[in-house]
N, C-alpha and C positions, 0 to 999 in steps of 0.2 A: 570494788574491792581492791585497795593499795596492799601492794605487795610487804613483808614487813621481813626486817633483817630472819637471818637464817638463827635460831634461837633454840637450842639446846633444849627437848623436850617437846619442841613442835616442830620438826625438820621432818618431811614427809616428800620424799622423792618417788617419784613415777617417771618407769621407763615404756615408751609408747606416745603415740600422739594422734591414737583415735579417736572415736566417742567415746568408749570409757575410760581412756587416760583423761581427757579433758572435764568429760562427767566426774571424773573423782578429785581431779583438782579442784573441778567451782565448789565442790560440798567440802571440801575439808580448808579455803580459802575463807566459806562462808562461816564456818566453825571457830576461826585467828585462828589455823595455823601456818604453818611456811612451807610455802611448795616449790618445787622447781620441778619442770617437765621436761626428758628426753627421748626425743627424737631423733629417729636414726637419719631420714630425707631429708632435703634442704627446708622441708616446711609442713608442717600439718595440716590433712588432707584427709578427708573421707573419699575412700573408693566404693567404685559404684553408681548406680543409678539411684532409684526411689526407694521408700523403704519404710514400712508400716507402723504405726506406733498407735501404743495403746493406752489406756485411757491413765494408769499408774505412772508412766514414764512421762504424758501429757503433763499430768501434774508435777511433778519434779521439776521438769523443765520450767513450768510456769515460777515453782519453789524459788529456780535460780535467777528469774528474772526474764525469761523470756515471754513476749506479751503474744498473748494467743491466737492474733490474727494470722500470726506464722503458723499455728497447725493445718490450718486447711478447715475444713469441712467433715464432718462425723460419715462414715458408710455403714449403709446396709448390707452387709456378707450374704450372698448367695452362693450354695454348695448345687451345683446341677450336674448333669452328662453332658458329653459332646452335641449333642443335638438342643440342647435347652430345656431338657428335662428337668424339673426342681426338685431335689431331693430335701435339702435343709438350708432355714432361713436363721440365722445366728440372733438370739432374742437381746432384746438391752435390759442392764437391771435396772429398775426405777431407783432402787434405793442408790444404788451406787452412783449415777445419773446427778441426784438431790443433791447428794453428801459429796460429793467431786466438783460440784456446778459445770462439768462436762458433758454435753448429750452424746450415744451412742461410746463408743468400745473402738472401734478402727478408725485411725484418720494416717492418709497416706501424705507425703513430703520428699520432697528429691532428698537427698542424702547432704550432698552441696551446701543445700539452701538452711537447713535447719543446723548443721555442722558453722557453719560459717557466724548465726547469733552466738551459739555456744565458744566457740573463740572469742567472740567481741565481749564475753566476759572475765576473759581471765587476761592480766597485765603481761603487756609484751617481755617483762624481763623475766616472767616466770617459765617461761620455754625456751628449752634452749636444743634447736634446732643443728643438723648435722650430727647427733652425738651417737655411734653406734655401739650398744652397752656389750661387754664379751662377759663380767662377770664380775658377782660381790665376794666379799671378804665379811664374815662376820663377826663381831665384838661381843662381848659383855654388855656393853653399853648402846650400841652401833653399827653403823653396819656402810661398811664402804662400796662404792660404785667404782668402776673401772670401767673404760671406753677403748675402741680401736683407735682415738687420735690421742690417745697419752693422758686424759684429765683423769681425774680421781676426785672425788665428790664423797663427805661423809655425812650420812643422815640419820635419824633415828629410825626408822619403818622403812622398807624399798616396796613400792608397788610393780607388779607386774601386771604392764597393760599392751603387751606386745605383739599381740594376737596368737592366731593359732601354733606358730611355730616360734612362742618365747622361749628365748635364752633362760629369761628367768624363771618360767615354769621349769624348764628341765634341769639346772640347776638343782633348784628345790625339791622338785619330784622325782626328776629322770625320765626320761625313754618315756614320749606321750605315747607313745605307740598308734601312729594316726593309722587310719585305715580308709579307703574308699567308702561313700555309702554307699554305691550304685546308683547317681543319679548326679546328671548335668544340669546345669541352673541358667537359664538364658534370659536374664533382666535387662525391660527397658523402659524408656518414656517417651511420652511424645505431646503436644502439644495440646488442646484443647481441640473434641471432635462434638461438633452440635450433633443432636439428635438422641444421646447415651443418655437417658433416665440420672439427672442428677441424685447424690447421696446413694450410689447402688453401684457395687462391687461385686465380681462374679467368681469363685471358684470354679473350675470346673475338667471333667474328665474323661476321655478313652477309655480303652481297654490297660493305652500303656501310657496313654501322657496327662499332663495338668498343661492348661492354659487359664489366666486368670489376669480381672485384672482391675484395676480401684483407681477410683478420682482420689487426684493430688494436688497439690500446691508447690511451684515452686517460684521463687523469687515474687511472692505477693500475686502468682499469675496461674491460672485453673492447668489443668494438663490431665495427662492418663499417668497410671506405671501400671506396664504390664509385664508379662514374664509366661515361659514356658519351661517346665520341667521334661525331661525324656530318660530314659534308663539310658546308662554310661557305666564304664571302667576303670578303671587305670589303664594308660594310652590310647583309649578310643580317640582314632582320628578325630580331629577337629574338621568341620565343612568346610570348604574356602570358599562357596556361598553362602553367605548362612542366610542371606532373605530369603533366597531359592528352599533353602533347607526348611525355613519356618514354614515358608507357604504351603509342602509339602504337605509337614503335621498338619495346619491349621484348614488344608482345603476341603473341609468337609464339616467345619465346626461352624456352628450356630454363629449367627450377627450377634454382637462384633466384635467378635476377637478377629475373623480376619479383615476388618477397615484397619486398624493399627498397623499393618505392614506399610502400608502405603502412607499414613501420618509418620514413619520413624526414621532418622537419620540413622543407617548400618553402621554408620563409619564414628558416630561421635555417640549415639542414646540406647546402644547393648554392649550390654556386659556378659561376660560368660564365665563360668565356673564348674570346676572339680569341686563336689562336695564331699570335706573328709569329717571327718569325726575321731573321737577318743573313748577310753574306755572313762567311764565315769569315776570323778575322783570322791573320795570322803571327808578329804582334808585339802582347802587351799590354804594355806598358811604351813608355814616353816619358821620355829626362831622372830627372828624380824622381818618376815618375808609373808609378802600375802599377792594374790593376784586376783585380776578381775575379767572378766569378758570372754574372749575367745583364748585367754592362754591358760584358761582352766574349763569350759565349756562350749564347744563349739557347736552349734546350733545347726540344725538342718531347714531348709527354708519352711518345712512345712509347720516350724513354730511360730513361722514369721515374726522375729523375735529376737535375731542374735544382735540387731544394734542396740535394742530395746534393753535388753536383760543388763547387756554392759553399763549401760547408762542407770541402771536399778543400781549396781552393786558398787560401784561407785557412790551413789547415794547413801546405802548401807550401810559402804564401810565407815562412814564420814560418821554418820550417825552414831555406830557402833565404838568410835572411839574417842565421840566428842566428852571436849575438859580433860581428858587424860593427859596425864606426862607420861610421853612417848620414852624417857629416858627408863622407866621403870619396867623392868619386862615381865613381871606378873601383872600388870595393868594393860603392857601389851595383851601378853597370853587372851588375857579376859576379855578385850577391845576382839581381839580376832577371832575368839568362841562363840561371842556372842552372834558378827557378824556369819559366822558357818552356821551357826542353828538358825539362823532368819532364810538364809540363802543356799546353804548346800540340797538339800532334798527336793525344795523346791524345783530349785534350777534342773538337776538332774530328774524331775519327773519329767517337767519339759522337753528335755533334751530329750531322753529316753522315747516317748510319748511321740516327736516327729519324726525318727528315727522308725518306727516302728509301724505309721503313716507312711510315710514313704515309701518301705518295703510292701507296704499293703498295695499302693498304688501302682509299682513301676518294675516289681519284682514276682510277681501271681502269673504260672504259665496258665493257658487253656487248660482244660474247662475250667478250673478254680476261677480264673477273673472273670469268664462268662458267669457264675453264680456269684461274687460277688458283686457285679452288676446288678444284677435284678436284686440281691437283698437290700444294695443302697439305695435304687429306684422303688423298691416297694417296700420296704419295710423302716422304720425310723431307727433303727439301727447306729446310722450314720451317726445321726442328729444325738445320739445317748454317748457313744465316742467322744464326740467335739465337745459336750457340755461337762462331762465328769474327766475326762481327759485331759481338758485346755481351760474352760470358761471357768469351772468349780475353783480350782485352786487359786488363779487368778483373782477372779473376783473376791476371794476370802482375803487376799495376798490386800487388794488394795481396802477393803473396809478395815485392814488393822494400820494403815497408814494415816494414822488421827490427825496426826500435825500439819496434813495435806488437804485435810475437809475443811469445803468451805462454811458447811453446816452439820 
């Protein structure tokens, strides 16, 4: 996809340089229009470890050109207790399966690895690294970009892909008003461990934590990513062990989540995290202004889903305002409605939906988590959660993605 001059009516700038800044450049790239991407770092960069993708973002990816040996391998999700109790086994849809030519719903990938084809799609001069945005100016027509090193940039559309603490959401919205969820996010990977049941990924839970963890792929090469969730604060000390600290949780949990301590580099293959959230928005867009990913929905792990979603709406938006001239702002308007009724309610069930999971998990004192123990171990309770909660909307989400079947 050769870059093409900056063309009055297709001028579409994004500020950000994660997955969904770059997810929304390749679709609206792929679409002739004219992009330029800003980045605040010396370079664009997925942070992070591994990280789950699902079978609609699968496709996308492939949409853009990326060849499928990079996803990995399909998983089996298992929901169990800390001891290896199986509560719920996450079903595939056949039709979805047919009509995708995708098998299976979860395929896990270092973040890295699959971030890194996604750059080798969009031309070096369309990013323009160093750039750190402070704030636009809006026109009738237009809509100007302003930077902390002096440039100024005029485009027809401004995206905002700047993650959870965008300039340009607040701008446009004001005051995210983030908040703590109560819960720390301790992601890692590590290499490939013989013995683990290929295509079989485990959820699984305490009284008070989640340990889980799914085959991946990174750089064409097998591996794990795993991860442990635990109740947290704002200011809860950080451990200054934290293999010490895992081992702790994990010494009493089923084979094998505790082999992964001893396959994981502490110092290079965990990641740790505050997980914050926002109050749910109803409108992203403003005028000429629209955002995507975490600086209008930030996502709690238990969607497994915020690199995922970004890379959706980026699709979307691309979609949503493909052959329009961008100069016309009633064409915008309509480009940007349309994409909030594909994307707003959705997202925010999601959102809402893990948020609400997690407090079930990580926030229930005694006795309440001893009884909801036993209802998840004995009754299918769980398994009616995760399917009308998560799988229902999803899977509806991807069967109206026509243009992505391959039958």
């Amino acid at each position: 996809m050769a870059q093409n001059s900056w063309r009055p009516g297709k001028r579409v700038a994004i500020v950000g340089g994660g997955p969904g800044a770059i997810s929304t450049g390749i679709a609206f790239l792929k679409r002739g229009f004219d992009v330029r991407i800003f980045e605040r770092q010396p370079a664009c960069k997925a942070i992070g470890g591994a990280v789950l993708l699902s079978t609609p973002v699968l496709a996308i990816l492939r949409n853009y050109g990326i060849d499928e040996e990079h996803f990995g391998s399909y998983t089996v999700t298992h929901f169990t207790n800390e001891t290896g109790g199986k509560r719920v086994e996450l079903p595939f849809n056949a039709e979805i399966e047919r009509k995708m030519g995708i098998k299976g719903w979860h395929y896990g990938v270092l973040r890295s690895s699959i971030f890194k084809k996604m750059l080798e799609l969009v031309p070096d001069e369309v990013i323009s690294a160093g750039h750190e945005f402070t704030h636009y100016v809006e026109q009738e027509n237009e809509v100007e970009l302003h930077f902390k090193n002096g440039q100024q940039i005029t485009a027809d559309i401004l995206v905002g892909a700047d993650g959870i603490r965008s300039q340009v959401s607040r701008q446009a919205f004001g005051d995210p008003q983030l908040f703590h969820c109560g819960i720390r996010l301790w992601l890692a990977w590590c290499d490939y461990i013989p013995g683990i049941p290929p295509h079989t990924g485990f959820i699984s839970h305490d009284r008070l934590h989640q340990a889980s963890f799914f085959p991946m792929t990174h750089d064409g090469k097998p591996g794990f990513e795993w991860w442990v969730v635990e109740p947290s604060w704002e200011g809860k000390p950080i451990p200054t062990d934290v293999k010490a600290h895992l081992t702790g949780i994990l010494k009493n949990w089923a084979q094998p989540m505790p082999r992964f301590l001893d396959a994981t580099n502490f110092d290079t293959q965990v990641y740790q995290w505050e997980i914050y959230n926002r109050p749910s928005l109803k409108k992203w867009s403003s005028g000429r202004v629209v955002c995507v990913g975490d600086a209008v929905h930030p996502v709690s792990p238990y969607a497994a889903y915020g690199m995922g979603m970004a890379i959706e709406d980026g699709y979307f938006l691309a979609r949503a305002l493909d052959g329009m001239d961008l100069r016309q702002m009633r064409t915008v308007s309509a480009g940007f409605e349309l994409y909030e009724q594909e994307r707003v309610d959705y997202v925010n069930h999601n959102m809402e939906f893990a948020r609400y999971i997690g407090r079930l998990f990580h926030s229930v004192p005694r006795p309440l988590a001893n009884i909801r123990d036993w209802i998840f171990d004995y009754t299918p309770l769980l398994g009616y959660f995760m399917k009308s909660g998560y799988l229902k909307n999803s899977e509806e989400e991807t069967l109206r993605l026509k243009e992505l079947h391959v039958c």
